[in-house]
N, C-alpha and C positions, 0 to 999 in steps of 0.2 A: 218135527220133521228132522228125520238124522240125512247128515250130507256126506257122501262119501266119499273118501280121498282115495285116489289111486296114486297111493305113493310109491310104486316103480315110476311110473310117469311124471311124477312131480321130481325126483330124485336129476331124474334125465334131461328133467326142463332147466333146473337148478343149474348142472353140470352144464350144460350150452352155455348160459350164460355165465358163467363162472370162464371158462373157455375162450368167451369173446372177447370177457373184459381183459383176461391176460392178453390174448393178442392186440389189443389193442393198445394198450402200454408198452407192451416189448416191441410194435412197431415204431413207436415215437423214439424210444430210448433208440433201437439203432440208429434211425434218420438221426437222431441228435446228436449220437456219442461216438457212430461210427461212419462219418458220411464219405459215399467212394469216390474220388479221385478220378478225373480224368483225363488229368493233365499229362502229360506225353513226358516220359521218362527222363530223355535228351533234353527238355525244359526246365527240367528241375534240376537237374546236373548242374547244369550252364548259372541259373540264377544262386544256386547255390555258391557253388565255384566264386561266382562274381559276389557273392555276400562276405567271403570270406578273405576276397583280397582288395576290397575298398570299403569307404563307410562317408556319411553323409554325403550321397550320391545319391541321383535321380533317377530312375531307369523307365523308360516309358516301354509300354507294350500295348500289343494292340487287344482289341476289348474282349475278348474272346479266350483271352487267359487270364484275365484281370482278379477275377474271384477264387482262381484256384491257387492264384502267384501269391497275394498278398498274404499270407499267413506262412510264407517263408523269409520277408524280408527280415534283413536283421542289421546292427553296425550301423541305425539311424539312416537306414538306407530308406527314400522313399518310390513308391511304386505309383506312377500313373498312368492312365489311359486317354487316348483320344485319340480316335482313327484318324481326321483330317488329319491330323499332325502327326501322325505316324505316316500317311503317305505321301505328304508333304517330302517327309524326310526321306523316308525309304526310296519313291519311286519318284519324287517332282524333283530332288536336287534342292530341296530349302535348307538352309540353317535354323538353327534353334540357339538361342538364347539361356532357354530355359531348362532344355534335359541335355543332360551331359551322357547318358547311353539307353541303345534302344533294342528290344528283345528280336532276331529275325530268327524265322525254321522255314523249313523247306515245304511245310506246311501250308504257307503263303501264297507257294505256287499256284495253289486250290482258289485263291480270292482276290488273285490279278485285277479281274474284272469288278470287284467292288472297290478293292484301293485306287484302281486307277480311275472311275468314273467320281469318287471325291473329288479330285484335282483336275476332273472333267478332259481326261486327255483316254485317248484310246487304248487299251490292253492290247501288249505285243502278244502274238501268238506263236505258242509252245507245239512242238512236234516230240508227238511221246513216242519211246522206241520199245523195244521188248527188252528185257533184262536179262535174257539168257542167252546164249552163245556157243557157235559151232567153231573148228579151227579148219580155212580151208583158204585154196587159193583164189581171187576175184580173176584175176589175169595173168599174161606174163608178167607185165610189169608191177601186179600188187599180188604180192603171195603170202602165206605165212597170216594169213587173215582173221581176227577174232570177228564171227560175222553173227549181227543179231536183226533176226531176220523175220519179220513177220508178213503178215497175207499183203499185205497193200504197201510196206515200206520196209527199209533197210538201212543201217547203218555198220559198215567196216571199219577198223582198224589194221593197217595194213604194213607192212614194209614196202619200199620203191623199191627194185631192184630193175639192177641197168645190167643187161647178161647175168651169169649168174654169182655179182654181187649188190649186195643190199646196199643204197645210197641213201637212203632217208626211211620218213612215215608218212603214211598220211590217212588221212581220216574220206573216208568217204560218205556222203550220205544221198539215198533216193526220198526225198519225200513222200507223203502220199499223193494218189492220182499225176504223177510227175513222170514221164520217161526219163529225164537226165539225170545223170547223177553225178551232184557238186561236191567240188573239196572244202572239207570244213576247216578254220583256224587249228581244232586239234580235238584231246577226246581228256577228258577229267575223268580220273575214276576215283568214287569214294570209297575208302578203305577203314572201316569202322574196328575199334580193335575193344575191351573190356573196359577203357577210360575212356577213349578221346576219338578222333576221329582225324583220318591223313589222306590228304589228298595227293594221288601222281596224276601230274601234266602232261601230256603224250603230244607234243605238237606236229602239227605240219610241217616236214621241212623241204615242199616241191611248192610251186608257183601254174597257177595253172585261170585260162581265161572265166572256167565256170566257176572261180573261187568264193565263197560266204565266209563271212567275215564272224560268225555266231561260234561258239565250241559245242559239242557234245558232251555233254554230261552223262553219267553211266553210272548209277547202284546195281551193279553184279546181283542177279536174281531176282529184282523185283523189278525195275525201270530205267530206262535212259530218256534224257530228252535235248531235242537242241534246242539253246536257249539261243536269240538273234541277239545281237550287237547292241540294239535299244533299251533293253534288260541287263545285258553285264555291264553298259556303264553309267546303272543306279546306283546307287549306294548298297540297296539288297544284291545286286548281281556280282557288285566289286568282293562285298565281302561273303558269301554265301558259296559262289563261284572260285571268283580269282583269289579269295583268300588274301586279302589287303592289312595291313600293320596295324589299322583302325580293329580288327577283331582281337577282342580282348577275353573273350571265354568261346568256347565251341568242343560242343558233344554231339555227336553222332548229327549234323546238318543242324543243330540249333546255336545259333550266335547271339554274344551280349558283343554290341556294336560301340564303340566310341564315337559319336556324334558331334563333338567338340573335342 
């Protein structure tokens, strides 16, 4: 009995698999040799930065960058994780004994409610604004207005002016579902430049009964938010916010924190 090969078809069969197997090896070699990155730019800046002007230091972060950070330490620097202790530190007001600085970004904002439910205390609640901006007058008295303004809320920046001249600023904000509209402490804008990142403080300078004690915060184009009173005076708020003598590296909203 003669058996016949249909060697077009056998050539083709070959070829498949010949095919698989390379991709199958060149998928491993990239996962292995080229693996991508997630880590947020302003992160790597910061730790970097921070590798470069101290060494046998401890730097804790929280778990969530943990695996992408550690292969930048350097200078005997060591890198930990623990969230309790990380929101210990950040949001409960604890000391630490043990880590001498701690990684904060504005990222953070996004996990309020799982850092703070570690230390079993209640997440302050954020009011997000729109990040774009009209230039008009709210009143007589507040004119010259940077107003960002969206369907259900609002927040101004505005001059006082008493007749027609300008005696202060003040920050206005409408909550959502709110008719009144309170005066804020003042309004931060983050000013990110190709290294670093500069904050202007635009304060309040009127006194008024419906006043909040919180600031606005403002990233021009993308979001503002008011942050309350309970939040800038954590450690994350002091230095993230108010920008405190404790911040030892900061790129574009990501801080390496002095904890000690």
């Amino acid at each position: 009995m003669k058996i016949r090969i249909n060697l077009r078809l056998l050539y083709i069969i070959i070829a498949v698999v010949v095919i698989a197997v390379l991709a199958y090896y060149l998928k491993g070699y990239l996962q292995v040799s080229h693996p991508q990155s997630t880590l947020p730019a302003p992160i790597m800046y910061a730790v970097e930065y921070f590798n470069e002007q101290y060494s046998n230091q401890t730097l804790l972060v929280p778990s969530q960058y943990y695996n992408e950070t550690i292969g930048l330490m350097r200078n005997n620097n060591v890198l930990v994780e623990n969230d309790t202790e990380y929101a210990k530190l950040m949001f409960g007001g604890a000391k630490s004994n043990k880590t001498e600085f701690a990684l904060a970004d504005l990222g953070e904002l996004d996990n309020l409610s799982y850092f703070y439910n570690l230390i079993r205390e209640p997440a302050p609640s954020l009011t997000e604004f729109s990040g774009n901006y009209s230039v008009e007058n709210y009143s007589g008295a507040y004119q010259q207005c940077l107003s960002f303004i969206s369907k259900v809320d609002a927040f101004y920046l505005c001059g006082v002016y008493y007749g027609n001249t300008k005696v202060g600023n003040a920050t206005l904000v409408n909550f959502p579902n709110n008719s009144t509209v309170y005066i804020a402490n003042g309004t931060y804008f983050l000013l990110p430049s190709s290294t670093t990142t500069y904050t202007q403080f635009i304060p309040t300078t009127v006194n008024a009964a419906n006043r909040v004690h919180g600031i606005v915060f403002s990233y021009i184009g993308l979001a503002s938010f008011y942050i309350p009173p309970s939040l800038l005076g954590t450690m994350f708020g002091r230095n993230e916010f108010m920008k405190s003598n404790d911040t030892v590296s900061n790129f574009w909203g990501a801080e390496i924190i002095k904890v000690n």
